[in-house]
C-alpha positions in Angstrom: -113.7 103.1 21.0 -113.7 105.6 18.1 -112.9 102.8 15.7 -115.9 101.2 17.0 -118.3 103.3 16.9 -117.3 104.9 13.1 -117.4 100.7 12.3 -120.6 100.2 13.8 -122.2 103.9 13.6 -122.9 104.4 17.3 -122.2 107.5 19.5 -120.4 107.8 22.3 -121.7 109.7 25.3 -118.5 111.3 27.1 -119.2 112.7 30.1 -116.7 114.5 32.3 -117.7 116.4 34.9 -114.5 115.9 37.0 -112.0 116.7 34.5 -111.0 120.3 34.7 -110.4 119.3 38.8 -107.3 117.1 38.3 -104.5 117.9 40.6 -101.8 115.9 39.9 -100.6 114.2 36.5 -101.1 115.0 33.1 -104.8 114.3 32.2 -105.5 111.7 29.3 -107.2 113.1 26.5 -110.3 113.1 26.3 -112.5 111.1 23.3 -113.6 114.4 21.9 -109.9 115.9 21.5 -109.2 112.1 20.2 -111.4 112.5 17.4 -110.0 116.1 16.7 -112.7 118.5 18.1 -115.1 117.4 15.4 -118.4 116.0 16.9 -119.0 113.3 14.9 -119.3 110.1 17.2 -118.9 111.9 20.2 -121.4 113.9 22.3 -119.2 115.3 25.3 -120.7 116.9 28.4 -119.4 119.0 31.1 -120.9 120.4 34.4 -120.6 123.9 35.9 -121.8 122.3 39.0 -118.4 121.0 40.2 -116.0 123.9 39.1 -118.3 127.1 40.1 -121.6 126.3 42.0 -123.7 123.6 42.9 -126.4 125.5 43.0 -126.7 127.2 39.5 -127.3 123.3 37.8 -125.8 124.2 34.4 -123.8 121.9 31.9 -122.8 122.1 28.3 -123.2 119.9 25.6 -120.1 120.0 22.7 -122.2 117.8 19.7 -123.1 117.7 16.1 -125.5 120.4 15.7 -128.2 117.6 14.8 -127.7 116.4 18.3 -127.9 120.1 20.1 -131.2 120.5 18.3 -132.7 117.2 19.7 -131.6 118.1 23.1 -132.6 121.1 22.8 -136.2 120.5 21.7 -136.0 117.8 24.4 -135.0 120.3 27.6 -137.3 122.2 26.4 -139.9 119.4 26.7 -138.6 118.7 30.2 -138.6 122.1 31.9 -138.6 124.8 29.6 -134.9 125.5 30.1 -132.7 126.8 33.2 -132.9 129.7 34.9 -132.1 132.8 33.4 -130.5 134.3 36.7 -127.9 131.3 36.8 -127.4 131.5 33.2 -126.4 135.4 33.4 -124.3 134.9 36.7 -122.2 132.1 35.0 -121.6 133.9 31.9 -120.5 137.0 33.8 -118.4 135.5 36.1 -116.8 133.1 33.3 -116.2 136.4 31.1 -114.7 137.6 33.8 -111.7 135.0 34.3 -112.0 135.1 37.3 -112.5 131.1 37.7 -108.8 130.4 36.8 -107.9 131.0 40.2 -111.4 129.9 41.5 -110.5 126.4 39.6 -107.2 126.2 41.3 -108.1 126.9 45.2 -110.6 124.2 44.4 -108.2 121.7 42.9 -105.9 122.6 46.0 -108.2 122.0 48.6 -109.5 118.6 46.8 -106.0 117.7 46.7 -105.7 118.4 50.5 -109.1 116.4 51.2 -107.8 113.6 49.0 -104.2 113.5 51.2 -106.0 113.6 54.5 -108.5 110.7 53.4 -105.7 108.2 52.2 -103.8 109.1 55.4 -106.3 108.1 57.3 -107.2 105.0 55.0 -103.2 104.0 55.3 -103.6 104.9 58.8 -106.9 102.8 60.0 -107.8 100.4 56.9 -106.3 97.0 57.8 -104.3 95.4 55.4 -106.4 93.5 52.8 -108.3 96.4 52.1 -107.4 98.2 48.6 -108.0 101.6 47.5 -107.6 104.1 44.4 -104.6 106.7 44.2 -106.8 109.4 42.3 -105.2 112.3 40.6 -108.7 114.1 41.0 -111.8 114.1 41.2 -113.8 114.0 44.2 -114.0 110.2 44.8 -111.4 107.6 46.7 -112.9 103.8 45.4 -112.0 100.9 47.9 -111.6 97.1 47.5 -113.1 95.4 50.0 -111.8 91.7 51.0 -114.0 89.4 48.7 -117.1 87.8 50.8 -117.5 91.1 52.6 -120.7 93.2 51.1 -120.4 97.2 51.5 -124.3 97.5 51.2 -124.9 95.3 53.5 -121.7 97.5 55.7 -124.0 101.0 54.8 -126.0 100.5 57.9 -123.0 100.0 60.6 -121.1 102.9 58.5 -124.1 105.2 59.3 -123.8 104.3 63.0 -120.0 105.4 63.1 -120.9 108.6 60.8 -119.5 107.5 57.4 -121.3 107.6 54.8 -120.4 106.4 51.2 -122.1 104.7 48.2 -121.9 101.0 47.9 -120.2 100.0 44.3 -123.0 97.1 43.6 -124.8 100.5 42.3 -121.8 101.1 39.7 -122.3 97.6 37.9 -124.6 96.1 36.0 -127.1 93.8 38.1 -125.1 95.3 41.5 -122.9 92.2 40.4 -119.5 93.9 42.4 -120.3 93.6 46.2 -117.3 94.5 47.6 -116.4 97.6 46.0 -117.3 101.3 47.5 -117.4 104.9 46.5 -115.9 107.2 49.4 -116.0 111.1 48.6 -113.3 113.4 49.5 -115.1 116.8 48.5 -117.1 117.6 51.3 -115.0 116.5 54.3 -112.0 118.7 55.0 -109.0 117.3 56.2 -109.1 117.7 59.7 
């Protein structure tokens, strides 16, 4: 991809807001290690959201300056920035270092969630149904046998108290039907 775009001078967006949660395996680098630190072709964004608070909404933005200074004329635009409360609790409780061991508690219990949830897949799925292995992250994906649509599953789902997001919203022209997104992060195991 980094050949490409230098070829064709286009950026690449690389969004990760899940990466810092992996709990098992060695994570792949990511594009913006690949092309040495240097934000040249590569505009990579992470989220506080998933490895602190939901709440605060905050996110960096690793770019050519150029780039910051668009985005940041453009927030600005938008909302006239975040909230200085969130900003000053995350800073002070990232100084701290105290979210090393936050960040692992979280990675354990996600890895717990994830066990429980392909148990009970193994446990209750029938045969002909497929599903990810995921080393983290908060999301299980599952194969479906083809003919079988999950959006049109979403309403008998609901009735039975399972809720997930149908993977025809993942592809262009919701061309996949039988493909669906289950999350681990919320449910505990039991």
């Amino acid at each position: 991809m980094l050949e490409l775009a230098r070829e064709h001078d286009f950026l690449i967006l690389e969004d990760n807001p899940y990466g810092m949660l992996r709990f098992e395996g060695g994570a792949p680098p990511n594009l913006m290690a690949l092309e040495g630190g240097r934000p040249e072709r590569v505009i990579y964004l992470g989220t506080f959201s998933k490895i602190f608070a939901p709440g605060v909404r905050l996110g960096w933005m690793h770019a050519h300056p150029t780039i910051l200074e668009k985005a940041r004329q453009a927030k600005k635009g938008a909302d006239l920035g975040p909230s200085n409360v969130s900003q000053v609790i995350t800073v002070a409780y990232f100084r701290s270092g105290e979210w090393l061991g936050y960040l692992d508690r979280l990675k354990e219990a996600y890895r717990q969630r994830r066990d429980a949830m392909l148990d009970a897949l193994s446990e209750f799925m029938p045969g002909d149904v497929r599903w990810t292995h995921p080393e983290g992250g908060f999301f299980v994906w599952l194969t479906l046998p083809e003919g079988l649509d999950a959006t049109e599953l979403v309403p008998e789902a609901l009735d039975r108290n399972v809720v997930y997001v149908p993977g025809a919203d993942f592809y262009p022209e919701g061309s996949v039907r039988n493909r669906l997104r289950l999350s681990y992060s919320f449910a505990r195991p039991e």
